[in-house]
C-alpha positions in Angstrom: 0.0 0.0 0.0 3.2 2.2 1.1 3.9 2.2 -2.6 1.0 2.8 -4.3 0.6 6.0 -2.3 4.3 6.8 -3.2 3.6 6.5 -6.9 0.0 8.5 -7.1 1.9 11.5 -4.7 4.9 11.2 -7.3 2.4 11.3 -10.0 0.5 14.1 -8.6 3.6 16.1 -7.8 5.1 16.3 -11.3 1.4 16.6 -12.8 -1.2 18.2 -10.8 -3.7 16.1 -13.4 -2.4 12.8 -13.8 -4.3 9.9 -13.9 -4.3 7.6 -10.8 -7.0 5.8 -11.4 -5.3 2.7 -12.1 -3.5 2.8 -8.5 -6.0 3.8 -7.0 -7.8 0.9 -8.0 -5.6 -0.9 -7.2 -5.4 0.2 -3.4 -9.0 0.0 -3.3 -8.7 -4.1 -4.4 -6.4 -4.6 -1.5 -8.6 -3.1 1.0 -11.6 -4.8 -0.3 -9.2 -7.9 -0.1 -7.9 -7.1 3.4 -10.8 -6.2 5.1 -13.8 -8.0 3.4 -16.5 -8.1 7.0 -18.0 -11.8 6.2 -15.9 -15.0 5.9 -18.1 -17.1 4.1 -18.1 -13.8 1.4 -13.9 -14.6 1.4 -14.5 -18.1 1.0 -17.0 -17.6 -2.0 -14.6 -15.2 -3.6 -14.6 -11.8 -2.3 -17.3 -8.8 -3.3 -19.1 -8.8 -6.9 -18.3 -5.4 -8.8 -22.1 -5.0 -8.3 -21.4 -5.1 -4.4 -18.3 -3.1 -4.6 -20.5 -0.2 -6.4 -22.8 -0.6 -3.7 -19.8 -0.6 -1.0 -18.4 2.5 -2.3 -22.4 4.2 -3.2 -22.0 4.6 -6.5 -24.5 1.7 -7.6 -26.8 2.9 -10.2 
């Protein structure tokens, strides 16, 4: 995680608008990954992108 934060404040200091989406992303995979509530959810394969959308409010 150290380094993904490293690389988007690296990215964002030589250019203001870079894109960091793909870091980002990234980190929020891990966290998902690391912190995922229910253990039978873990043990069926983690969140859906549906629940992840729903997780983060953005579902539509």
């Amino acid at each position: 995680m150290k380094r993904l934060v490293e690389c988007i404040v690296a990215a964002r200091r030589a250019d203001a608008a870079a894109d960091t989406s793909a870091w980002e992303r990234e980190m929020d995979e891990r966290v998902y990954r690391l912190y995922l509530p229910a253990p039978r959810l873990r043990q069926a394969g983690g969140l859906t992108p549906e629940e992840i959308q729903i997780v983060e409010g953005t579902a539509k």
